[in-house]
N, C-alpha and C positions, 0 to 999 in steps of 0.2 A: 368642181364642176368642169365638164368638159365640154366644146364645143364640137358638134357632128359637120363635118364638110358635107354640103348640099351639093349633089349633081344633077343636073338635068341632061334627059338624050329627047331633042325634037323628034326624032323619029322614030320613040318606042312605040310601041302596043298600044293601043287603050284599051282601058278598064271599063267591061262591059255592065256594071252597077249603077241602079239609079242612086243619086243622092237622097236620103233621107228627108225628111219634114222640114226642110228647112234647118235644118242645123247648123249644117256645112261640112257634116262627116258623111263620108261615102263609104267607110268598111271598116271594123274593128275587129280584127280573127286571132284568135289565138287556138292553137293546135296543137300537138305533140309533136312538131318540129320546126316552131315557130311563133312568133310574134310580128302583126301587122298591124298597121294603124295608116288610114287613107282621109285626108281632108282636101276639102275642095278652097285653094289658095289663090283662086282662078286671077283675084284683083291686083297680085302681088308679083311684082319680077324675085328672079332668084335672089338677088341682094337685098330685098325689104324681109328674107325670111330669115327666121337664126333658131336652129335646134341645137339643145344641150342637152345634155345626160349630168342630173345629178343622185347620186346614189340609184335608188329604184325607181327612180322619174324618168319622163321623157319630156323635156320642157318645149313648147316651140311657141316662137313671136313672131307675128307676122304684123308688120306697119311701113304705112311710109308717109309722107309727111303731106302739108298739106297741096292740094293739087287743086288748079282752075282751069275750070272750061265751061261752054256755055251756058250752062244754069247755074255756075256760082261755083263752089267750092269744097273739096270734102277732103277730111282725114279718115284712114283709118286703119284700126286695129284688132288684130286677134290673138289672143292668147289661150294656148290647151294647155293642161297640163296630163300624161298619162302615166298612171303606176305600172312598173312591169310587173307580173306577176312573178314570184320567185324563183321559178325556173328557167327564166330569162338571163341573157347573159348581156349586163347594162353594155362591154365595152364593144361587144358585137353590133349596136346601132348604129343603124345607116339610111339615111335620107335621100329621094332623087323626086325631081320636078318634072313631070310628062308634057308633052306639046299643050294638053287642055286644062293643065293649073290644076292636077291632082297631084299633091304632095305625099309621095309614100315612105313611112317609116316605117323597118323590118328591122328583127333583131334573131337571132338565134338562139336555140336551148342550151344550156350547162350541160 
């Protein structure tokens, strides 16, 4: 299993997509020059998130422990898991964190 470096740029773009139903996934595209995958990590700083690549997965955890403020206390966590599909190239994976807590994993074709 390998671990994908997370980057973040404050002052990229944003992604003009609404979030879904409450999921907390904002885009899942795959194409014939490409593989995407967009969740909304909005709760998380860059260091409470960690993507790995094992085999045809794309593993990501996002947590951080537990935190108080004025109404009391909360942990918490989320875990995706996504299969590439097999035209993906797994060691092509790459992760970056937008100014508004959209976490985008892209990967490219074989």
């Amino acid at each position: 299993m390998s671990t994908v470096p997370l980057t973040h740029d404050w002052a990229a773009p944003q992604w003009d997509w609404p979030l879904q139903h409450h999921d907390g996934v904002v885009k899942v595209n795959n194409t014939s020059s490409g593989f995407e995958v967009g969740l909304d990590c909005a709760f998380f700083t860059p260091n409470e998130i960690e993507v790995k690549v094992a085999g045809q997965e794309v593993l990501i955890n996002c947590r951080h422990e537990v935190r108080t403020d004025n109404h009391g206390t909360v942990t918490r966590q989320i875990q995706r898991a996504y299969k590439l599909p097999e035209d993906v190239d797994p060691a092509s994976v790459k992760s970056a964190l937008n100014a508004r807590g959209v976490l985008s994993i892209t990967a490219s074709k074989k």
